[in-house]
C-alpha positions as CSV (number, residue, x, y, z in Angstrom):
1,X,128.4,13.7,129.3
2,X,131.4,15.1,130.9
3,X,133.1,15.2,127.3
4,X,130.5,16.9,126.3
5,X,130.6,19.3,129.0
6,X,134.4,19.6,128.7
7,X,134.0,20.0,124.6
8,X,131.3,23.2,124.9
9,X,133.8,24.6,127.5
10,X,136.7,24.6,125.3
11,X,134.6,25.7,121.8
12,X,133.0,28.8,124.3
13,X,136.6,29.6,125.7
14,X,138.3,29.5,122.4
15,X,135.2,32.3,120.6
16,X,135.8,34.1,124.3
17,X,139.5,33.7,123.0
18,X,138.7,34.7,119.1
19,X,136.6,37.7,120.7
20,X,139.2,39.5,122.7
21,X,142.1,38.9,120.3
22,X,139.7,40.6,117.6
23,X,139.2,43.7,120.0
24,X,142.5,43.8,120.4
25,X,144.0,43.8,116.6
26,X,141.1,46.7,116.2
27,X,142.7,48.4,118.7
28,X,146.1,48.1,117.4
29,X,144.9,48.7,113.8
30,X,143.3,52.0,114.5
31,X,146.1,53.2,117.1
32,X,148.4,52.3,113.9
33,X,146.6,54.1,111.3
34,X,145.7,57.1,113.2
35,X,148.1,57.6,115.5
36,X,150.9,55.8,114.3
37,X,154.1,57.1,113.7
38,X,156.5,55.2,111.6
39,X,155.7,57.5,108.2
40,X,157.6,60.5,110.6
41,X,160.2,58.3,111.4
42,X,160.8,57.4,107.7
43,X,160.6,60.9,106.7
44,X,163.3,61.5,109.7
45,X,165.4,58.8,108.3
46,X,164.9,59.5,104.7
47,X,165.2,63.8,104.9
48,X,167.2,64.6,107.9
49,X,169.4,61.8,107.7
50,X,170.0,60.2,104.0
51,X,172.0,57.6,102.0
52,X,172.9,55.2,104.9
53,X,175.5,53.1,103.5
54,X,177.8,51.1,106.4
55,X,180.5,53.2,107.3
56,X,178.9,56.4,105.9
57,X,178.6,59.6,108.5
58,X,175.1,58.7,107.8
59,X,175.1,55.2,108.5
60,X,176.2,56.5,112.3
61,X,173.5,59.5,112.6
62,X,171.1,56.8,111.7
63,X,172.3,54.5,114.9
64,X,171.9,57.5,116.8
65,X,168.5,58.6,115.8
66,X,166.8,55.4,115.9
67,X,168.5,55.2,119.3
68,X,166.7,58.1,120.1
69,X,163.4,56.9,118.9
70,X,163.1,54.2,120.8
71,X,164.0,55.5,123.9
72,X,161.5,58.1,123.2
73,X,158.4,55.9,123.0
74,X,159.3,54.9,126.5
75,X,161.2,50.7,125.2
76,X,162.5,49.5,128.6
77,X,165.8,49.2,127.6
78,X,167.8,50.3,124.2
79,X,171.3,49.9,123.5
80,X,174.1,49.5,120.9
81,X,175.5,46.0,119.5
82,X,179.1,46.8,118.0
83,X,180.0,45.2,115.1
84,X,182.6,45.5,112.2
85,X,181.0,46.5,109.0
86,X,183.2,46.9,105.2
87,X,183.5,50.6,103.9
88,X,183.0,50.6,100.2
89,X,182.5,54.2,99.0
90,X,181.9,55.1,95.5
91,X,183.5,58.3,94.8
92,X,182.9,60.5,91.7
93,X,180.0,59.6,89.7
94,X,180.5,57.0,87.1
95,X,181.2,57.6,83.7
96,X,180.1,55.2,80.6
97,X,179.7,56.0,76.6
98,X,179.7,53.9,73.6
99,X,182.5,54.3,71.3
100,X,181.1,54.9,67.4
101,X,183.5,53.7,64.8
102,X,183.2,57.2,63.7
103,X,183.8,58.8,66.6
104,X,180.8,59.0,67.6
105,X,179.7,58.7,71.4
106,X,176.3,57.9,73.3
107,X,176.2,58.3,77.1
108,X,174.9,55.5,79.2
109,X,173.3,55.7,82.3
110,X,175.4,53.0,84.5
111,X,176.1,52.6,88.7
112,X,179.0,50.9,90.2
113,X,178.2,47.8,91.6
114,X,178.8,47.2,95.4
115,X,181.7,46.2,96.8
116,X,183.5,46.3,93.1
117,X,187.1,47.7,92.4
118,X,187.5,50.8,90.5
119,X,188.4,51.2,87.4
120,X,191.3,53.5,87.6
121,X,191.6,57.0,86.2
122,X,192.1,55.7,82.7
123,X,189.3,53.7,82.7
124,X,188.5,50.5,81.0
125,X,187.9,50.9,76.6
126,X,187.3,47.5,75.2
127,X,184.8,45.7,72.8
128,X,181.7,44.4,74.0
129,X,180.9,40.2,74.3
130,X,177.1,40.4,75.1
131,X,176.0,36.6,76.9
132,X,172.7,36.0,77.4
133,X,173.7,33.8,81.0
134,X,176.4,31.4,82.2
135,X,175.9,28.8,79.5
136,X,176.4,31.3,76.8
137,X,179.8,32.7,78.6
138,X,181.2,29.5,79.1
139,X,180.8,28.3,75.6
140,X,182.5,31.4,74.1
141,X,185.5,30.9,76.6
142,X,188.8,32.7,76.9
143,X,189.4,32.7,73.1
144,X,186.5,35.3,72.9
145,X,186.2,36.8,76.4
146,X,189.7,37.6,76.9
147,X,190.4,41.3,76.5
148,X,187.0,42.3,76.0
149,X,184.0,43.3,78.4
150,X,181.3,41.3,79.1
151,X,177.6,41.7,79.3
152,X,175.2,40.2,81.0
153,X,171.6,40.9,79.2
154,X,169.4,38.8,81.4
155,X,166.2,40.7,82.1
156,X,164.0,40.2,85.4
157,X,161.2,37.3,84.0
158,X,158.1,39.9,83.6
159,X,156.2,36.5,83.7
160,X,156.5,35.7,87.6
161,X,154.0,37.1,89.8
162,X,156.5,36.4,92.4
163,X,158.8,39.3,91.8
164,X,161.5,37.9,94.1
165,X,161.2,35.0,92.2
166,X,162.4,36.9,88.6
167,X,165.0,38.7,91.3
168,X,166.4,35.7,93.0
169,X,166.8,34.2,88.8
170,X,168.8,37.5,88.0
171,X,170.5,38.2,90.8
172,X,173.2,35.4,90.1
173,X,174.8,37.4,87.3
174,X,175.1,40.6,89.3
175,X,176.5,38.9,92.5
176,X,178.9,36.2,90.8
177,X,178.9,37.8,86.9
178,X,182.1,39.6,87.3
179,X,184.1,36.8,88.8
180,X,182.9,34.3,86.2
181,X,183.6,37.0,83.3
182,X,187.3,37.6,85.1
183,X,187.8,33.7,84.3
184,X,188.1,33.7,80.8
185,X,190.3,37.0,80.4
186,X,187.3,39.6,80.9
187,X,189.1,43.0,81.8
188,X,185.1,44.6,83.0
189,X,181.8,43.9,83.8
190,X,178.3,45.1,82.5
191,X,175.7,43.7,84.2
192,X,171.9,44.9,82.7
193,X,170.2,46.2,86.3
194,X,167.8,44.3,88.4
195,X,164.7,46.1,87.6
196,X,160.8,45.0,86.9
197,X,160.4,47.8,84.0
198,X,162.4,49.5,81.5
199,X,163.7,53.0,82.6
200,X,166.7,54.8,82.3
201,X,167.3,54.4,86.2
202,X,170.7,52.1,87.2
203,X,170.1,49.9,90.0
204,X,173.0,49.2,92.3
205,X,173.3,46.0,94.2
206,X,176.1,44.1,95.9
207,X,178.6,41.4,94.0
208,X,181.2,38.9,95.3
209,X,184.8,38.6,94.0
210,X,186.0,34.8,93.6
211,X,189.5,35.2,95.1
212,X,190.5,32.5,92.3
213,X,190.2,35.1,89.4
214,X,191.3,38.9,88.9
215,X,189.2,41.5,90.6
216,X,187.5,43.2,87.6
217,X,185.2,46.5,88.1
218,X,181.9,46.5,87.4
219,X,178.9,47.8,86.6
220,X,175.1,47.8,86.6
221,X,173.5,49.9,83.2
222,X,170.3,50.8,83.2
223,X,167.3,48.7,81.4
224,X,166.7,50.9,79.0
225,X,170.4,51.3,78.1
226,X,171.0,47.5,78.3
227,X,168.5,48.0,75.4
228,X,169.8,50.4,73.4
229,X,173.2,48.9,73.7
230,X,172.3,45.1,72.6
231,X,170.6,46.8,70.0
232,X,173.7,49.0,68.9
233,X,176.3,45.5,69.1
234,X,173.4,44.2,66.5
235,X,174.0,46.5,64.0
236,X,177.5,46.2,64.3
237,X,177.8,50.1,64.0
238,X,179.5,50.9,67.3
239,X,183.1,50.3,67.6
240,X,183.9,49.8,71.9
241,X,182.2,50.8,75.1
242,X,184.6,53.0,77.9
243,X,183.3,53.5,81.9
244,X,185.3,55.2,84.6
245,X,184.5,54.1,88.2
246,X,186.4,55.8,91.0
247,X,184.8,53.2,93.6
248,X,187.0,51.7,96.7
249,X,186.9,49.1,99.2
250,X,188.8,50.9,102.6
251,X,189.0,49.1,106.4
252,X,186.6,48.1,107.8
253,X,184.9,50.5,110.9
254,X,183.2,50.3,114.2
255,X,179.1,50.6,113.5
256,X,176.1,49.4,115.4
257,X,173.2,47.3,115.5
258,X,170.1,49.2,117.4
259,X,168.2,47.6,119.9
260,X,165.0,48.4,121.9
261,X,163.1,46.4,123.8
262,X,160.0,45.9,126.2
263,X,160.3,43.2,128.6
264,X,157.9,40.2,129.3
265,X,155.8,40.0,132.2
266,X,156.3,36.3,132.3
267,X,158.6,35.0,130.0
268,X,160.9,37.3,129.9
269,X,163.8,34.9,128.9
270,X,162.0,34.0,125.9
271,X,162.8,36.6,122.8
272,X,160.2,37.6,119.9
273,X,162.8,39.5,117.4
274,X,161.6,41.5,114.4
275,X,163.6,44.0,112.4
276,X,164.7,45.6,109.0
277,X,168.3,46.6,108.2
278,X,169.3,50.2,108.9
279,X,171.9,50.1,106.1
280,X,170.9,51.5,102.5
281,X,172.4,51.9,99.6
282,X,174.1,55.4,98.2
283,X,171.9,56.0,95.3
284,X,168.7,57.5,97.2
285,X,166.9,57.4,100.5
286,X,167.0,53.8,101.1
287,X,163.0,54.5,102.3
288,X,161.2,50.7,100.9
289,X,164.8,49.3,101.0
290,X,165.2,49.5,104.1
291,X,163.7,52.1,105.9
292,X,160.5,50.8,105.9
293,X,161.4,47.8,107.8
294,X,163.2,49.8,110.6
295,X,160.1,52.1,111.3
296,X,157.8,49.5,111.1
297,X,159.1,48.0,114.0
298,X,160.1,50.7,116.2
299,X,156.3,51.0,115.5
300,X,155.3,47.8,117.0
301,X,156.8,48.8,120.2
302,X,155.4,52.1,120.3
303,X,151.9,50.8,119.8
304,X,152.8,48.2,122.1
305,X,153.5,50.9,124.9
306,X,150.9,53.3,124.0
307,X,147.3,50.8,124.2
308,X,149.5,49.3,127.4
309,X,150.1,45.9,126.1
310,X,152.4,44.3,128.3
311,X,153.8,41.1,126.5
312,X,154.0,38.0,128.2
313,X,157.7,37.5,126.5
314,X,160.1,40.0,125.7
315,X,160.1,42.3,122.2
316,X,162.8,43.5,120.9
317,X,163.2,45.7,117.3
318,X,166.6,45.9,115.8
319,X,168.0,47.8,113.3
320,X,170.3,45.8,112.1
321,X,173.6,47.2,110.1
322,X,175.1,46.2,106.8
323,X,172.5,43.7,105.3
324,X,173.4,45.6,101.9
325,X,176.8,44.0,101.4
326,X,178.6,42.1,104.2
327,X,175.6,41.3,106.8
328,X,177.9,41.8,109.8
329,X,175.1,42.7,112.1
330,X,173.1,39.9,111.4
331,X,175.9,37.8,112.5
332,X,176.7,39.7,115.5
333,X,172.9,39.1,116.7
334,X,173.4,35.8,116.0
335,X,177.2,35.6,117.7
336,X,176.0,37.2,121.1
337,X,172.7,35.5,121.2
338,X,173.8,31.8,121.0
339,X,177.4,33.2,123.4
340,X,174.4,34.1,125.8
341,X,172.4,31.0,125.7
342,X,169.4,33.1,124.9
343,X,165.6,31.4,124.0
344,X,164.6,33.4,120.6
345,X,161.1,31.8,119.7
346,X,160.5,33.9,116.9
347,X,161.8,36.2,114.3
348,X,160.2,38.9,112.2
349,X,162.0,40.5,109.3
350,X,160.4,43.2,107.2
351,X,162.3,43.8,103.9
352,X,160.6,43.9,100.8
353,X,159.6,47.1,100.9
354,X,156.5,49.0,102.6
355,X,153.8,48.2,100.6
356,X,150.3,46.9,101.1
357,X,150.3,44.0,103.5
358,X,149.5,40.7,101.8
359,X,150.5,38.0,103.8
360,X,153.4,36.2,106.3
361,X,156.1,33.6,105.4
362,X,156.5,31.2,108.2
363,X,159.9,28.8,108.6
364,X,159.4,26.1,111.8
365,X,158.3,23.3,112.5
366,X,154.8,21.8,110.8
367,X,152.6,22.1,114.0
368,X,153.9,25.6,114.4
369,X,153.3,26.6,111.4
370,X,149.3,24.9,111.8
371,X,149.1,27.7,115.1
372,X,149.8,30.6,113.4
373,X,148.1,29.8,110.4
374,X,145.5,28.8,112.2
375,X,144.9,32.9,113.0
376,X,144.6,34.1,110.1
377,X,140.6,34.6,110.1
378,X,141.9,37.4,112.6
379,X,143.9,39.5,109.9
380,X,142.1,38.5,106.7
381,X,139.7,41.5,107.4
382,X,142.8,44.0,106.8
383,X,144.3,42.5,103.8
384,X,146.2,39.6,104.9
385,X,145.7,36.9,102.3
386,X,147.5,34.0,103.1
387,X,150.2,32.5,105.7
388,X,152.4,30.2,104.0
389,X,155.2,28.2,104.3
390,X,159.1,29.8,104.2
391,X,159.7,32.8,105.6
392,X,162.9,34.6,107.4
393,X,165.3,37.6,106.1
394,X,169.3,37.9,105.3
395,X,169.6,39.2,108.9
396,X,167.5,36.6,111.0
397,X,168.4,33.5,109.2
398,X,171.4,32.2,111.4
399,X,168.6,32.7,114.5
400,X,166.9,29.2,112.4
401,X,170.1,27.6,114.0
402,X,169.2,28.0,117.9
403,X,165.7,26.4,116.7
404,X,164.1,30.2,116.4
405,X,160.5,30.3,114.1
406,X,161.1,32.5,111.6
407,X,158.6,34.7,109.7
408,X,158.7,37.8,106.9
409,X,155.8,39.8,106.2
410,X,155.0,39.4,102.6
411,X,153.7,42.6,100.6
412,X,152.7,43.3,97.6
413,X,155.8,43.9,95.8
414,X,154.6,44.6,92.1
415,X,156.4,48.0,92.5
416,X,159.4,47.0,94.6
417,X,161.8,46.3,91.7
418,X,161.0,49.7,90.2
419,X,162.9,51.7,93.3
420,X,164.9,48.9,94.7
421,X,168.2,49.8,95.1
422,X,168.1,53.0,92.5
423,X,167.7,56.6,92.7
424,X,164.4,56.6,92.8
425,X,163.9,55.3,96.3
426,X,162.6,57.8,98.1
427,X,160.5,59.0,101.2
428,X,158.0,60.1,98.7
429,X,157.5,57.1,96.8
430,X,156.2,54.9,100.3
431,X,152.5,55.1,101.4
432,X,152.0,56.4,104.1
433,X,148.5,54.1,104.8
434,X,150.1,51.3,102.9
435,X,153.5,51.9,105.8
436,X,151.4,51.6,108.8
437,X,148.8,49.4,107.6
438,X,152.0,46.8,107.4
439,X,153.7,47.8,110.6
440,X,149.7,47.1,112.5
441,X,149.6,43.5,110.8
442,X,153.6,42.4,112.2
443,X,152.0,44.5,115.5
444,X,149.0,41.9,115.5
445,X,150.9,38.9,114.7
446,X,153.5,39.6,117.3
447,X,151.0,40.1,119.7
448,X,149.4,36.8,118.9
449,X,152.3,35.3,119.1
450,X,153.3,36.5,122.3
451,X,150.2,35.6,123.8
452,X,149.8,31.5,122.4
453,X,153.4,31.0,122.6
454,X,155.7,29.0,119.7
């Protein structure tokens, strides 16, 4: 009888339980979506502040604005994490034709590449060796690379729902593609851009020099000219392809990451962490990549703050610095936070853009993972579909090593590869319900995980 007793206690505390957390989302759902603020902050970041590559005049009014933010929604305490972040600036706007055997020419539309070494004024003229991947480069070898540019013609996999997925497959040739066409002789790069459709957009990204092989420069074309120019080495009518990049790696300087934070009532040596990077890319606005992600948690807090939620454990939002190419602020949070000793118990990262809310990634251990899955009958009511297994973010990954939870919030991201990283990532091309309706859902799961505990 007493089990009994004890077994109706527990099933009427934990609906008592369901009940108030329920109340509580709503409340934070509808503070979000009416009164929310983070599309205003985009448009701050996006209009009155720009391109924010590290080491840009930009990059720094963006510490100091999001500083600003946050102390201006009332987080106890906000301050600046120095770190060292690479200056690569790209200079004059690229310049790329194909070479006719006539004489002929035909612009293409092309972007540097991150972190690549210019060309020089003279540029680089050479015949084109299009490869198809790795296996295709390494079969033709030096006796057909050397001298000549290569490119890499490996579209995005328009078959994966998973757009990361068809990312993650053609990322290799961007990041590692020069190098590995340096190898065999290669005196430049072409690598056809990351993108879902075909458009005459060029998509920048970073790559990695192999300190074993020349320092080539290189080059991302767009999809529709990576078209156009396998079509035009088919027919066998065009004679060489010439680009000019005037890009530069200088020292390194001083930036910031931005933190806010409201401290816990009763845990307030235990740390929930979410974030996005503050960095962007030069092309555009850097508003789903990653703009988004910053507002969206300086919104948690303010929500946070204004329905009076005091957490149980501290919050903190950070904006981290130079995710793009170098992640030097995700290593400083890691640096300081294991030099403190510090208890993180769980980390949010929001960057893959600010769409329509669709799920969570979740990276811990299997009964943590049960917990947290176990609430999702509390957010499948605004869209969240599923919590699965893996989850993190470039700039929280290292917190895995001080046994942190990690978790991203999954969008859909159908649309993400047709801005990411391009000119065409802009302020106007987010949502503004689709922004907030994200930021409410890593509000509600931070507050359930703040009150349950990891």
């Amino acid at each position: 009888m007493k089990i009994l007793f004890s077994l109706i206690a527990f099933f009427s505390i934990a609906a008592v339980n369901a009940q108030d957390d329920s109340t509580v989302i709503k409340k934070i759902t509808d503070d979000v979506l009416i009164n929310g603020k983070a599309y205003e902050y985009l448009r701050v970041l996006c209009k009155e502040v720009g391109p924010r590559l590290s080491g840009s005049p930009q990059a720094a009014k963006a510490v100091e604005v999001t500083k600003k933010m946050m102390e201006d929604l009332g987080a106890d305490k906000v301050w600046l994490q120095e770190c060292m972040v690479p200056h690569w600036v790209r200079g004059k706007k690229e310049d790329a034709k194909i070479i006719y055997a006539g004489g002929k020419t035909y612009k293409l539309d092309v972007t540097a590449l991150g972190n690549s070494v210019g060309s020089g004024d003279k540029g680089v003229t050479a015949n084109v060796i299009e490869v198809k991947n790795f296996d295709e480069l390494h079969a033709l070898g030096e006796k057909v690379i050397k001298g000549n540019i290569v490119f890499y013609n490996f579209p995005m996999n328009p078959t994966y729902i998973n757009t990361f997925r068809a990312y993650g497959e053609a990322g290799k040739y961007r990041f590692n593609g020069p190098s590995q066409a340096a190898k065999y002789g290669a005196v430049g790069c072409i690598v056809r851009s990351l993108a879902s459709n075909v458009n005459d957009y060029p998509h920048t990204g970073v790559m990695g020099y192999n300190d074993s092989f020349p320092k080539i420069p290189a080059i991302a074309v767009s999809t529709l000219d990576a078209e156009y120019l396998s079509k035009a080495l088919l027919n066998r009518m065009m004679k060489q392809v010439f680009f000019r990049t005037n890009c530069q790696m200088l020292d390194s300087v001083k930036s910031y990451n931005v933190i806010g934070e409201i401290k816990g009532t009763e845990f307030p040596d235990e740390i929930i962490t979410l974030g996005g990077h503050l960095d962007s890319w030069d092309l555009a606005e850097g508003a789903h990549d990653d703009g988004s992600g910053c507002v969206q948690s300086i919104e948690v807090l303010r929500v946070l703050k204004a329905l009076g939620i005091k957490p149980k454990r501290t919050i903190r939002a950070v904006m981290f610095m130079n995710e793009e190419n170098g992640g030097k602020g995700g290593d400083k949070y890691y640096e300081e936070a294991k030099a403190k000793g510090e208890k993180h118990i769980f980390a949010m990262e929001s960057d893959e853009g600010g769409f329509t809310p669709r799920g969570f990634g979740i990276a811990g251990p299997k009964d943590v993972y049960e917990k947290i899955k176990s609430w999702l009958p509390l957010l499948k009511q605004y869209g969240i579909e599923d919590i699965h297994e893996g989850g993190g973010g470039a700039d929280i990954g290292d917190l895995k090593k001080l046994g942190t939870v990690l978790s991203n919030i999954a969008p859909d991201t159908q649309r993400y590869f047709d801005v990411h990283h391009a000119a065409t990532d802009k302020w106007e091309n987010v949502s503004e319900r689709e922004l907030k309706l994200a930021a409410a859902m890593m509000a509600s799961l931070i507050y359930l995980g703040d009150k349950y505990g990891l």
